[in-house]
C-alpha positions in Angstrom: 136.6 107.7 129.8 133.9 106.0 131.9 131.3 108.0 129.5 132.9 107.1 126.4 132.6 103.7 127.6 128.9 103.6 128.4 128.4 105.2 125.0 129.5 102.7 123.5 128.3 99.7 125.8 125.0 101.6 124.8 125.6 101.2 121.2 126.5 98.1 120.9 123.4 97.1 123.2 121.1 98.7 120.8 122.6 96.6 118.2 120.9 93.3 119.2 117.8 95.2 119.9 114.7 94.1 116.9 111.6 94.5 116.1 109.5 90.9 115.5 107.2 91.3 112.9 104.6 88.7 112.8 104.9 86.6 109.5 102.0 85.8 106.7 100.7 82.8 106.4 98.3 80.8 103.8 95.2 80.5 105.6 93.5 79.0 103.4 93.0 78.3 99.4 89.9 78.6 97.4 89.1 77.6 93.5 86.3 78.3 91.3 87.3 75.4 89.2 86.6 75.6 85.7 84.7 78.3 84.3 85.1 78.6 80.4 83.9 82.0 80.1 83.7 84.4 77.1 84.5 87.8 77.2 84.0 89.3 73.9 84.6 93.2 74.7 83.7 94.2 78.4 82.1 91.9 80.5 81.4 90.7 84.0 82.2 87.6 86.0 81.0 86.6 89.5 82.3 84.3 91.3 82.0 82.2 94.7 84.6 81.6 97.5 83.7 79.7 100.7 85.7 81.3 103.2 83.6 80.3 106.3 86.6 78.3 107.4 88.3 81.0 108.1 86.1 83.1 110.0 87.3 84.7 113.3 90.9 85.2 111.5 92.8 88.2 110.3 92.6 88.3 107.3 95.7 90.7 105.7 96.2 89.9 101.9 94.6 88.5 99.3 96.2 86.7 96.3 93.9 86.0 93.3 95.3 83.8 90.4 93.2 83.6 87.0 94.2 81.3 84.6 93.1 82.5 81.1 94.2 83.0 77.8 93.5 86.6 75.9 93.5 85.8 71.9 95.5 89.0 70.2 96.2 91.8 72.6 97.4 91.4 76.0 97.8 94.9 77.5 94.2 95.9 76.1 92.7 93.6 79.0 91.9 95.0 82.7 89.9 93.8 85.5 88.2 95.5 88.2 87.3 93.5 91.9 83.8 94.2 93.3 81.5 93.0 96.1 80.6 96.1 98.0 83.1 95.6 100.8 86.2 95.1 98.1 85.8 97.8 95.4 88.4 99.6 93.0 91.5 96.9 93.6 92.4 96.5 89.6 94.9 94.5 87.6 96.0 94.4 84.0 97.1 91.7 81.7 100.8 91.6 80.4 101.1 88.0 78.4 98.7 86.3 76.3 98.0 83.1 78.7 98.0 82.9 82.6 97.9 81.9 85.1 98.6 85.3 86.5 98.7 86.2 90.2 97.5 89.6 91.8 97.7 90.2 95.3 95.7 92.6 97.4 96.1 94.5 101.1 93.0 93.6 102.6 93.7 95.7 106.2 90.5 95.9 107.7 88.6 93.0 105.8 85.3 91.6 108.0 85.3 87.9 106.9 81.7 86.9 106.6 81.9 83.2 105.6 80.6 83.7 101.6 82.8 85.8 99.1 80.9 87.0 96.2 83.8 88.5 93.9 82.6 90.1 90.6 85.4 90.6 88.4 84.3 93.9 85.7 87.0 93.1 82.5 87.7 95.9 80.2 88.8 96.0 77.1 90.8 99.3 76.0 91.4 99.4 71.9 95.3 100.1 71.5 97.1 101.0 67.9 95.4 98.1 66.8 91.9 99.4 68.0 89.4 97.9 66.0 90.0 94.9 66.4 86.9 93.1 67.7 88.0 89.6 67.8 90.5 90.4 70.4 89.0 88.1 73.6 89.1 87.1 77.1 89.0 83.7 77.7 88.3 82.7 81.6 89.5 79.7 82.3 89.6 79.3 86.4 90.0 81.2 89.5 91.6 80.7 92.9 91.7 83.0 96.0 94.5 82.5 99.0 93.9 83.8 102.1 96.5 85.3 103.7 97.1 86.5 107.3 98.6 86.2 110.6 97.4 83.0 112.6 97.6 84.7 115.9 100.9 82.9 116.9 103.6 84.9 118.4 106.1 86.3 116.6 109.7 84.9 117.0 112.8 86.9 117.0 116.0 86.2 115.9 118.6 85.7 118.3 122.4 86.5 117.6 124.7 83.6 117.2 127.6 83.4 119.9 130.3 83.1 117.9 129.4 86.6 117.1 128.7 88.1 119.9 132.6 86.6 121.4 133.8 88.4 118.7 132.4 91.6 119.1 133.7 91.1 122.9 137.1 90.6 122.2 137.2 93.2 119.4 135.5 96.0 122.3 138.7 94.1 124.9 141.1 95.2 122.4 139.9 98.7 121.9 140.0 99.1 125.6 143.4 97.4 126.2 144.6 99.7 123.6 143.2 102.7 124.8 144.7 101.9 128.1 148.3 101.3 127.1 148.2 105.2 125.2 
């Protein structure tokens, strides 16, 4: 009885127990502003994002928005991130107009102030392949940094209305139990 007991004293401790994950927050927001650029087939774009600000943070996830419009052809329109440090991260192009948000896991990121981001578009020919007025309007850019601030993590705590309940269910059982 006594072990059947602490079982379940066990359990019901193990219950409440959590894990506090620390939470993401904007760190800070960056824009290119307007760009008006062209891109007629495949094509390059650099851009500039001050992020000296945020230097000495952790820097977790990145979230680019590009506002553009794409003339025919949506899908036939990917973009490739590059700097050196950020390589291969991609995105494709489902509508004809944005804005459009991609985010990237950036575990491992060394902020050094200046972030030169060349996007590398791409134009793939679908059914309608030769099409060659099918293009890539960039209108803006804006980066969000992402990360944790360094603040400690809160967890949740169980209200007591629950808790009470869960007492005077476990009372029951045992009152119960006895009585057999």
């Amino acid at each position: 009885m006594k072990k059947k007991f602490a079982t379940l004293a066990a359990a019901v401790a193990l219950t409440f127990c959590g894990t506090a994950q620390a939470e993401l927050i904007l760190l800070g927001t960056q824009s290119s502003g307007v760009i008006q650029t062209v891109v007629p087939h495949d094509g390059s774009y650099t851009t500039q994002f001050d992020l000296t600000s945020l230097i000495g943070q952790q820097i977790d996830r990145f979230v680019l928005t590009l506002n553009y419009t794409i003339d025919k052809i949506a899908n036939e329109w990917s973009f490739t991130l590059d700097n050196g440090q950020i390589s291969g991260l991609t995105g494709t192009f489902d509508s004809l107009v944005g804005p459009k948000d991609f985010s990237f896991d950036m575990q491992g990121f060394v902020n050094t102030g200046i972030l030169d981001l060349t996007l590398v578009f791409t134009r793939t020919p679908g059914q309608n392949g030769n099409s060659n007025d099918n293009k890539f309007h960039l209108e803006g850019a804006k980066l969000e940094a992402w990360g944790d601030n360094g603040s400690t993590p809160t967890t949740d705590v169980p209200e007591p209305a629950t808790l009470a309940l869960l007492g005077i269910g476990l009372l029951g059982a045992v009152g119960l139990r006895r009585k057999a």
